[in-house]
Residue frames as a rotation matrix with the C-alpha (Angstrom) as fourth column:
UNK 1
0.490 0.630 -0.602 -3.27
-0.706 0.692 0.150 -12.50
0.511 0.352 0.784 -16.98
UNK 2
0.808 -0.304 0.505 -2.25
-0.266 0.577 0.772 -15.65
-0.526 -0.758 0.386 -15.47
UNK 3
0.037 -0.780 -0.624 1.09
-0.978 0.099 -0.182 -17.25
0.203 0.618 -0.760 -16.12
UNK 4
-0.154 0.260 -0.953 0.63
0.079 0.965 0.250 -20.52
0.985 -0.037 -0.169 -14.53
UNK 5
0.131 0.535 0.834 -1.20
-0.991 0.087 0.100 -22.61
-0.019 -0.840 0.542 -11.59
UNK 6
-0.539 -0.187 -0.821 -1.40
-0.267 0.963 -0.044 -25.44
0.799 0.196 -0.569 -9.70
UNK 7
0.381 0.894 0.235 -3.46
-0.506 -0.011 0.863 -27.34
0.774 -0.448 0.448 -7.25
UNK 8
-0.486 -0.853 0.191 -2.42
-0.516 0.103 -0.850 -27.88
0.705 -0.512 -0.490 -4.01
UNK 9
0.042 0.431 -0.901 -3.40
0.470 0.788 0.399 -30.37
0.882 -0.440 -0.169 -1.28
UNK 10
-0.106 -0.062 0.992 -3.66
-0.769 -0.628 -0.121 -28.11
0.630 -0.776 0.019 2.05
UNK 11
-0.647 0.023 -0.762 -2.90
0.394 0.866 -0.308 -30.60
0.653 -0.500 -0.569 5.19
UNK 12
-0.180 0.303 -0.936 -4.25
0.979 -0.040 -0.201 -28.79
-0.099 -0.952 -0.290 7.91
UNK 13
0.549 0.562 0.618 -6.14
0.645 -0.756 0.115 -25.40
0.532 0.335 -0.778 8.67
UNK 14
0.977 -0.161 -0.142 -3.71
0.030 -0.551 0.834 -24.14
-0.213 -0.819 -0.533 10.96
UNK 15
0.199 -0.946 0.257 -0.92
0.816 0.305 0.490 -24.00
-0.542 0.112 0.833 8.68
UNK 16
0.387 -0.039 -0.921 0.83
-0.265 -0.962 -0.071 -21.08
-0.883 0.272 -0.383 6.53
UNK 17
0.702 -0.317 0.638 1.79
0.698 0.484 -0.528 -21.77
-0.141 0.816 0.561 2.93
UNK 18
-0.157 -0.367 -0.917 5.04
-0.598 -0.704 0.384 -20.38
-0.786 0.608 -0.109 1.36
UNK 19
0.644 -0.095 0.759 5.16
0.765 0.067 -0.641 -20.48
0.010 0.993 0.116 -2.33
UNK 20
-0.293 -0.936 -0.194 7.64
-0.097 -0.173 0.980 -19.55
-0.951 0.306 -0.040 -4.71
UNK 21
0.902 0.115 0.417 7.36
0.370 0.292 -0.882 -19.18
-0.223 0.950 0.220 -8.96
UNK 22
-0.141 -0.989 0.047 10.77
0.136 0.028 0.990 -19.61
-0.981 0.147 0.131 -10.41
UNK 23
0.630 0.268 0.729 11.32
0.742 0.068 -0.666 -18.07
-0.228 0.961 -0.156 -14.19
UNK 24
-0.443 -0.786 -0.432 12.90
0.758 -0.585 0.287 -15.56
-0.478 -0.200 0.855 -15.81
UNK 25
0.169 0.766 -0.620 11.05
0.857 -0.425 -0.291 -12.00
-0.486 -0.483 -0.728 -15.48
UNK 26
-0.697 -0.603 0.387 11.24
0.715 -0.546 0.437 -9.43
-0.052 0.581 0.812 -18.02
UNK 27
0.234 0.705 -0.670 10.09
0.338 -0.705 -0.624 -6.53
-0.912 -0.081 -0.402 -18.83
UNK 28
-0.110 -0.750 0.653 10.37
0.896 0.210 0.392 -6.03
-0.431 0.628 0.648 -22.67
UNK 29
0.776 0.071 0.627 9.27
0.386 -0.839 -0.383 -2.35
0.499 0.539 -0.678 -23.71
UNK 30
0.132 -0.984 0.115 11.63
0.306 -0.070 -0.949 0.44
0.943 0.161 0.292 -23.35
UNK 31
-0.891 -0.005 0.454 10.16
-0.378 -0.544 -0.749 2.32
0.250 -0.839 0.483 -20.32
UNK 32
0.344 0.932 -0.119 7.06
-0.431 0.269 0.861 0.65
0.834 -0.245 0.494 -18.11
UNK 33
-0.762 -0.586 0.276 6.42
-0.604 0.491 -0.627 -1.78
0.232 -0.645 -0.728 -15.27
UNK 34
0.048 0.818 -0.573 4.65
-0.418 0.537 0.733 -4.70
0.907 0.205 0.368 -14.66
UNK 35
-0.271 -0.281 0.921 3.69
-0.954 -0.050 -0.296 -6.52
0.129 -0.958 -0.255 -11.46
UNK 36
-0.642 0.083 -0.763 3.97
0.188 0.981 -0.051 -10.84
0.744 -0.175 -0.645 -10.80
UNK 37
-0.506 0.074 0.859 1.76
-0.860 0.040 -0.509 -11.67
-0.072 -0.996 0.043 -7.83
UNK 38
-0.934 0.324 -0.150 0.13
0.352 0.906 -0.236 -14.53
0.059 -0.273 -0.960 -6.13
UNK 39
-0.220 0.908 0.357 -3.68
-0.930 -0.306 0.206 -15.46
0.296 -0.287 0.911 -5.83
UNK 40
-0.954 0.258 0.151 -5.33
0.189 0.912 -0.364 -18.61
-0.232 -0.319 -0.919 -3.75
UNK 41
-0.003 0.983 0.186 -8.59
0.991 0.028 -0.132 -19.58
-0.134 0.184 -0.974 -5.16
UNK 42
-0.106 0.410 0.906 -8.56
0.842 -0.447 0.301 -16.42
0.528 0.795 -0.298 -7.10
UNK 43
0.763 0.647 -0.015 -8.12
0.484 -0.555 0.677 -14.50
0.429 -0.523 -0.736 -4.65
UNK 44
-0.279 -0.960 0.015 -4.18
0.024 -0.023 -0.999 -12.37
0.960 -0.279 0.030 -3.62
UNK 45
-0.269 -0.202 -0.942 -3.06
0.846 0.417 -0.331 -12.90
0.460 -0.886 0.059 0.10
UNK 46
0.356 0.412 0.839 -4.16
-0.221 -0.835 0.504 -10.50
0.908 -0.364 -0.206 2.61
UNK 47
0.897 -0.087 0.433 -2.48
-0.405 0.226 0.886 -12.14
-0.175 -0.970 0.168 5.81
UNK 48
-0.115 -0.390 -0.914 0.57
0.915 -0.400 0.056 -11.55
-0.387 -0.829 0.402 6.04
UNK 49
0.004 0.197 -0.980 0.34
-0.263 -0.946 -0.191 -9.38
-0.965 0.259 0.048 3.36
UNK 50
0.742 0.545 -0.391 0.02
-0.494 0.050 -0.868 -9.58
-0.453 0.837 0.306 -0.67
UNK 51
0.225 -0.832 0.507 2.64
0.403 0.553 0.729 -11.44
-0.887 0.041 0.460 -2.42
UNK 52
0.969 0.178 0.173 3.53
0.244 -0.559 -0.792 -9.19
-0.044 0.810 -0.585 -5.25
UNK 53
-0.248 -0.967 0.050 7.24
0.707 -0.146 0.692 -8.84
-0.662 0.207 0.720 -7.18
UNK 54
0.904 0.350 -0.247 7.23
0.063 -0.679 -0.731 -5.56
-0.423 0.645 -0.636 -9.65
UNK 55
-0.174 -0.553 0.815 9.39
0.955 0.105 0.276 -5.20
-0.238 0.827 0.510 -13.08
UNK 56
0.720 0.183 -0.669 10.40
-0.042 -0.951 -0.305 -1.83
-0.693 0.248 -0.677 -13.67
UNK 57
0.088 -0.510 0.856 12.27
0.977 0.211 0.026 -0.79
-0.193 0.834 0.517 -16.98
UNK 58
0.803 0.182 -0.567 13.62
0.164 -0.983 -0.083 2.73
-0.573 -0.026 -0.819 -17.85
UNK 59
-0.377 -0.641 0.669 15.91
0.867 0.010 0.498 3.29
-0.325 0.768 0.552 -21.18
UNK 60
0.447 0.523 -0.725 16.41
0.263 -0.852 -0.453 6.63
-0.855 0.012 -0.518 -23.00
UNK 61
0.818 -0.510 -0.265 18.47
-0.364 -0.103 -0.926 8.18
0.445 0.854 -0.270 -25.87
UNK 62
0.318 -0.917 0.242 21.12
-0.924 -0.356 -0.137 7.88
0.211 -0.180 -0.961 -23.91
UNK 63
-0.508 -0.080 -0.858 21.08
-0.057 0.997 -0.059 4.32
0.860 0.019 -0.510 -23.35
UNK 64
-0.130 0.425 -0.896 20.45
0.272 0.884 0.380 2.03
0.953 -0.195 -0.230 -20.40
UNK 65
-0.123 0.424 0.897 18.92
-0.376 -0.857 0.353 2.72
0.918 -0.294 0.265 -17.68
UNK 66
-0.746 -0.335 0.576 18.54
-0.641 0.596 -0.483 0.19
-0.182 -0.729 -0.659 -15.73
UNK 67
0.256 0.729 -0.635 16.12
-0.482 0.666 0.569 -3.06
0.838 0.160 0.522 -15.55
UNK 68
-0.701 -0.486 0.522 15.86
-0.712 0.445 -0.542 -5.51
0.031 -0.752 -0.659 -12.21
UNK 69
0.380 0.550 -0.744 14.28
-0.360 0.829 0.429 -9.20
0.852 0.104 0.513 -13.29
UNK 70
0.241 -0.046 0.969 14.19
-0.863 0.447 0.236 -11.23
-0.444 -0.893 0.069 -9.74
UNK 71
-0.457 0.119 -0.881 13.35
-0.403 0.856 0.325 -14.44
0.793 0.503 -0.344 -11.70
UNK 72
-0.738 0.516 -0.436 11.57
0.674 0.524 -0.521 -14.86
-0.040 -0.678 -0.734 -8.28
UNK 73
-0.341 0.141 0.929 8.50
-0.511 -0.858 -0.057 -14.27
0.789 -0.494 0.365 -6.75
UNK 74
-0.466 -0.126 -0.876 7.89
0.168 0.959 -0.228 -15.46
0.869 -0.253 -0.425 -3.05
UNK 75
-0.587 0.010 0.809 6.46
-0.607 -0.667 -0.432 -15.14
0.536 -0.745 0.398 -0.05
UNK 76
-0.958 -0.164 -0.233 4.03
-0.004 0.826 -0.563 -16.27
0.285 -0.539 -0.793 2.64
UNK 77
-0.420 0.882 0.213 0.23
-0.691 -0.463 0.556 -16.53
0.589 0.086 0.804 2.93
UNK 78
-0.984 0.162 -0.068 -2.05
0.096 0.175 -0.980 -17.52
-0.147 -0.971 -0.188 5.82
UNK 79
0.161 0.984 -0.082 -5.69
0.761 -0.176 -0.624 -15.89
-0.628 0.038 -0.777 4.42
UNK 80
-0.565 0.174 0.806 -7.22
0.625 -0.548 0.556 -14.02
0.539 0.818 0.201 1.69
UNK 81
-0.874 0.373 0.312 -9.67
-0.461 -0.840 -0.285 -11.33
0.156 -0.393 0.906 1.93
UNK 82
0.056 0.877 -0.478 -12.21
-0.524 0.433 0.734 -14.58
0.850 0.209 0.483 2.33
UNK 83
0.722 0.058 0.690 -10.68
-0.692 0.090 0.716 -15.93
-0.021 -0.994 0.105 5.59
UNK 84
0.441 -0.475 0.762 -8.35
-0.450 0.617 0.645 -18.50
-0.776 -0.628 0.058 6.51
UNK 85
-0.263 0.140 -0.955 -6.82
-0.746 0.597 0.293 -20.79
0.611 0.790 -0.052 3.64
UNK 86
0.521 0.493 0.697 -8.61
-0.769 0.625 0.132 -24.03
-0.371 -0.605 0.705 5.01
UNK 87
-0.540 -0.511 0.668 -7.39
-0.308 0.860 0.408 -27.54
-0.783 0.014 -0.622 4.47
UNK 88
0.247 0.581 0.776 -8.29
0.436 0.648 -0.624 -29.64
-0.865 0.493 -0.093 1.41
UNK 89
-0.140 -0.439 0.888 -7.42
0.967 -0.251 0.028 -28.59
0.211 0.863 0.460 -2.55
UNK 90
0.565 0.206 -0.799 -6.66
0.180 -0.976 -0.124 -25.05
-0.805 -0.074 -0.588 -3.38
UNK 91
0.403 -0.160 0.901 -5.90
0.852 -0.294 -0.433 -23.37
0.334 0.942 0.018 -6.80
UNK 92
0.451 -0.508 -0.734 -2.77
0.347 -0.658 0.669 -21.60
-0.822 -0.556 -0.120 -6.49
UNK 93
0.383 -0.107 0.918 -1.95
0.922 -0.022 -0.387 -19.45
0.062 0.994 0.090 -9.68
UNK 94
-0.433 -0.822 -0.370 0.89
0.627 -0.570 0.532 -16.78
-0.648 -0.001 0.762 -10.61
UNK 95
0.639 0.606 0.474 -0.46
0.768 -0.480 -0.424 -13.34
-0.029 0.635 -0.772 -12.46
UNK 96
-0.281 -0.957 -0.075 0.63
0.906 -0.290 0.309 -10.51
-0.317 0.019 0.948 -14.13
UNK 97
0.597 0.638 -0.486 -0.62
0.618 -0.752 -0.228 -7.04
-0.512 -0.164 -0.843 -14.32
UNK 98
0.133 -0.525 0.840 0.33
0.928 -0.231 -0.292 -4.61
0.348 0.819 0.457 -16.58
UNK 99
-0.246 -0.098 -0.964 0.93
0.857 -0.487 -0.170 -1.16
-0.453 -0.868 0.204 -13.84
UNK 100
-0.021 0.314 -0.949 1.30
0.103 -0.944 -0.314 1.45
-0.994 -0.104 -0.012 -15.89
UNK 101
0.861 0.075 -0.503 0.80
-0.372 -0.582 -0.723 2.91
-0.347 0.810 -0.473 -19.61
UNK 102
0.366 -0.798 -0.479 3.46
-0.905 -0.186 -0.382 0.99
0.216 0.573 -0.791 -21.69
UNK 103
-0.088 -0.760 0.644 4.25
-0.861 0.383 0.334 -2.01
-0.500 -0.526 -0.688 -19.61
UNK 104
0.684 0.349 -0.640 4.59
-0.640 0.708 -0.298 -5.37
0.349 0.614 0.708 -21.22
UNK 105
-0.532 -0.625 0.571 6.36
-0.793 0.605 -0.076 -7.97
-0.298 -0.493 -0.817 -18.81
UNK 106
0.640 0.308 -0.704 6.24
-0.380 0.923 0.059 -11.77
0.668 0.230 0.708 -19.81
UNK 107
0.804 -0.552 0.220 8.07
-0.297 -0.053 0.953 -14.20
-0.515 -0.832 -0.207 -18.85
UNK 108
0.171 -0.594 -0.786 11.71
-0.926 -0.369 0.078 -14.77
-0.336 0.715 -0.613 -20.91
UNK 109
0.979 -0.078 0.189 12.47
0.153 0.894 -0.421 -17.63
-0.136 0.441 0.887 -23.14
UNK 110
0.435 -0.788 0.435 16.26
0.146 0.539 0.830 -17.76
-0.889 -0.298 0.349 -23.15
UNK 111
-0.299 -0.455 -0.839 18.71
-0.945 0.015 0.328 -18.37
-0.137 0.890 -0.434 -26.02
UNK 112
-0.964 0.030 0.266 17.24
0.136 0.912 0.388 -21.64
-0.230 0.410 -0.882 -26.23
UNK 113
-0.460 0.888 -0.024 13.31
-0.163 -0.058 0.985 -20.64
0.873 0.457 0.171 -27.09
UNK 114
0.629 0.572 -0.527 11.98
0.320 0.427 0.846 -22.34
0.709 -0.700 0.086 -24.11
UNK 115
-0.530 -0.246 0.811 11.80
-0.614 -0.548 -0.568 -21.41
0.584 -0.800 0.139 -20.34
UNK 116
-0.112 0.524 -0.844 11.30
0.637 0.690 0.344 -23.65
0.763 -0.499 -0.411 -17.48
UNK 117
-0.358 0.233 0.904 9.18
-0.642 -0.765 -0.058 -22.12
0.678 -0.601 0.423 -14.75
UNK 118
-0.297 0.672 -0.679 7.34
0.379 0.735 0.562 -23.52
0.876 -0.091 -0.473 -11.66
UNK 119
0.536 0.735 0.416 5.80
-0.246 -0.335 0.909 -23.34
0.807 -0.590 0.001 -8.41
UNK 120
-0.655 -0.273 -0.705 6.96
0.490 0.557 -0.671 -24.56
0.575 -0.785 -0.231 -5.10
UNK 121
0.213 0.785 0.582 4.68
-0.389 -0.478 0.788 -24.91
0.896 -0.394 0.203 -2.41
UNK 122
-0.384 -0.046 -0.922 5.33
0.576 0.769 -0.279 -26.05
0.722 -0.638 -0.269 1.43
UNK 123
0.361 0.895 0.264 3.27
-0.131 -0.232 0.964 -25.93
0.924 -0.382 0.033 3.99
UNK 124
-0.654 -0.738 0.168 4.52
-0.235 -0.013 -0.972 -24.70
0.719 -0.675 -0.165 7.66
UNK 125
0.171 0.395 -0.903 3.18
0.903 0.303 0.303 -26.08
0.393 -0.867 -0.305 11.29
UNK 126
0.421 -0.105 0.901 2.89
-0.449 -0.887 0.107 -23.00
0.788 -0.449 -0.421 13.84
């Protein structure tokens, strides 16, 4: 499902967007993975390529196994599988995907309850 979005003002059609969502990434069962990714207008990058961060988690009897939260995910996007990203507003929104049979990744809330996340967006000239 989504985790959050925002709307962005594209300047120009000949530009690439990075983005960035800043949080802290968890995976809370014992064994699973889950995958973050971008979508513009509903749609994940396809130029350069998808923007996608994966949470894997593996614990046994024996204890810990291992766990790697980014707290990022980032990259760079240019066109969906609809064409170009064009100039003018665009709905840019962070999702999560449950991969396989077990996974349950949110994002964490701290020792204080609450978790600031966000976006960053800038927009590069070629």
């Amino acid at each position: 499902g989504q985790l959050k979005s925002v709307t962005y003002d594209k300047q120009r059609n000949d530009t690439i967007l990075k983005v960035e969502f800043h949080s802290q990434l968890a995976q809370l069962t014992n064994t699973g993975y889950n995958e973050y990714s971008f979508q513009f207008d509903g749609q994940e990058c396809s130029q350069p390529a998808p923007i996608v961060t994966s949470i894997y988690k593996y614990t046994s009897n024996s204890g810990y196994w291992g766990v790697a939260p980014p707290g990022e995910v980032s990259g760079f996007c240019n066109a969906t599988s609809r064409g170009p990203l064009q100039s003018g507003p665009l709905s840019i929104s962070v999702h999560i995907r449950d991969a396989c049979s077990g996974g349950n990744g949110r994002t964490g809330k701290g020792s204080t309850g609450k978790v600031t996340s966000y976006i960053l967006v800038e927009e590069y000239c070629p």
